[in-house]
TIPA-149679 format. One record per residue (C-alpha): x, y, z; chain. Coordinates in Angstrom, 3 decimals, padded with zeros to 6 digits. Example, Ala and Ser with C-alpha at 12.3 -4.5 7.8 and 13.67 -1.06 7.14 Angstrom:
! residues 2
[r [012.300,-004.500,007.800],A]
[r [013.670,-001.060,007.140],A]
! end
This chain:
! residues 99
[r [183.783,-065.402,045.021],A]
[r [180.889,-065.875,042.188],A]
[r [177.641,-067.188,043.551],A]
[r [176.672,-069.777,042.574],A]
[r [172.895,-070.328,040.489],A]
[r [169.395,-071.524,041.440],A]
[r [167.743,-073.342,038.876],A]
[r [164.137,-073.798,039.146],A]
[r [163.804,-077.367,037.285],A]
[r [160.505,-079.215,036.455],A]
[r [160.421,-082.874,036.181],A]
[r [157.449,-082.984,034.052],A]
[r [154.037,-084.625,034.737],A]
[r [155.663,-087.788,036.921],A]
[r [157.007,-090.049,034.169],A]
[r [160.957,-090.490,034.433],A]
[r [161.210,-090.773,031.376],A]
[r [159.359,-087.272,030.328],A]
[r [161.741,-085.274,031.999],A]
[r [163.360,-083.266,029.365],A]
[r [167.336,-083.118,028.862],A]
[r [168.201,-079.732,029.796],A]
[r [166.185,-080.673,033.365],A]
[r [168.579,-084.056,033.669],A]
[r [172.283,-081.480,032.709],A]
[r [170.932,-079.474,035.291],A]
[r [170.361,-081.847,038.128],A]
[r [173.509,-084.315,036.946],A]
[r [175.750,-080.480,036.843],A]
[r [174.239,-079.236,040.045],A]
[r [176.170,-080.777,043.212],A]
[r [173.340,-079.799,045.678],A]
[r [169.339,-081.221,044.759],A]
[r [166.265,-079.116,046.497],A]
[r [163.172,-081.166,046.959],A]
[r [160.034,-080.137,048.665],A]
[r [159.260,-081.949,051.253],A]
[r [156.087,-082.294,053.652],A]
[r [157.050,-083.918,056.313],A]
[r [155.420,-087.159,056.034],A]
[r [156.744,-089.714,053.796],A]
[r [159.611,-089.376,051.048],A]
[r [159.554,-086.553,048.242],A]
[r [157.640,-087.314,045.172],A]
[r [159.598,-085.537,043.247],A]
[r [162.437,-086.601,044.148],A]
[r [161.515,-090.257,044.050],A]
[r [160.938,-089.316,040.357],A]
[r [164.275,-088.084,039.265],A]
[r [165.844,-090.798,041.070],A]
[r [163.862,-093.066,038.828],A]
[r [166.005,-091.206,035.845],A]
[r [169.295,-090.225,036.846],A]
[r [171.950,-091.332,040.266],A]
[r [171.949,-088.803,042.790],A]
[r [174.730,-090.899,045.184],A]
[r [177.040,-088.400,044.685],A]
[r [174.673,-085.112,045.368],A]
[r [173.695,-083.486,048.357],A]
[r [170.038,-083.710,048.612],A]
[r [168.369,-081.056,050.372],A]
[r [164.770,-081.196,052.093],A]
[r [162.964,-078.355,052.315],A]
[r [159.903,-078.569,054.096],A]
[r [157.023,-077.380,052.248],A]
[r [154.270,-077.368,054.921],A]
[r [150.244,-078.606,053.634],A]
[r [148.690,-075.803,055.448],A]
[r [146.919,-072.352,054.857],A]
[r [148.321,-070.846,058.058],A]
[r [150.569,-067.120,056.605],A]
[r [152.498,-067.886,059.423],A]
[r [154.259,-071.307,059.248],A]
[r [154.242,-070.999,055.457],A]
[r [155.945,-067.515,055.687],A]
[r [158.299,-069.276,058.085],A]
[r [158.918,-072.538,056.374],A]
[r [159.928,-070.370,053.254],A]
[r [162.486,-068.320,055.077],A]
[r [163.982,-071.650,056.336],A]
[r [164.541,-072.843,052.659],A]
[r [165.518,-069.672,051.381],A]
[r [168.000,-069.332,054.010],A]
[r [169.204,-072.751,053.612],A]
[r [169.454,-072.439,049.535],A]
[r [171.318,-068.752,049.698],A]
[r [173.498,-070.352,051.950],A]
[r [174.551,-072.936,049.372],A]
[r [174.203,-070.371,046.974],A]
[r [177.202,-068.013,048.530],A]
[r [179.512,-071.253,048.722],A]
[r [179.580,-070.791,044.771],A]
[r [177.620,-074.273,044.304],A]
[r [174.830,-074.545,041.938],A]
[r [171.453,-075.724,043.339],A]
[r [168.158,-077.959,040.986],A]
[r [165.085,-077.078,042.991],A]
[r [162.697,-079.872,041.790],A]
[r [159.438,-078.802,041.445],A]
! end
């Protein structure tokens, strides 16, 4: 089975409606949506993209992105998201990490 691709997508500098249209084919042909994620409150860039295209029929995926300097959670907390996106990755499924 073909992997599937991880796209590294940026939305831009916040507006909706700045987010280019190679960024929105990706996210609207990618089934699975990565969004940092810090724990506390919703993702800001995800609350972005929302603002541009639906997302009820993807599979949105929060990664925790920790605000610390400590090598060790953040080397941990990156294995746990790389983990979790290779794993999509070897179903054959596309992922849009917003960032």
């Amino acid at each position: 089975m073909e992997k599937g691709t991880l796209y590294g997508v940026s939305i831009g500098p916040g507006e909706p409606e700045l987010i280019t249209l190679k960024a929105l084919n990706i996210i609207s042909n990618s089934k699975y949506i990565a969004t940092p994620h810090t724990g506390t409150g919703d993702s800001l860039a995800l609350s972005i993209v929302s603002q541009a295209i639906d997302l009820s029929d993807k599979e949105i995926m929060k990664l925790e992105f920790p605000m610390t300097k400590d090598k060790d959670i953040l080397s941990k907390s990156h294995q746990v998201a790389a983990d979790a996106i290779a794993e999509v990755l070897d179903t054959g499924n596309d992922v849009a990490m917003l960032n």
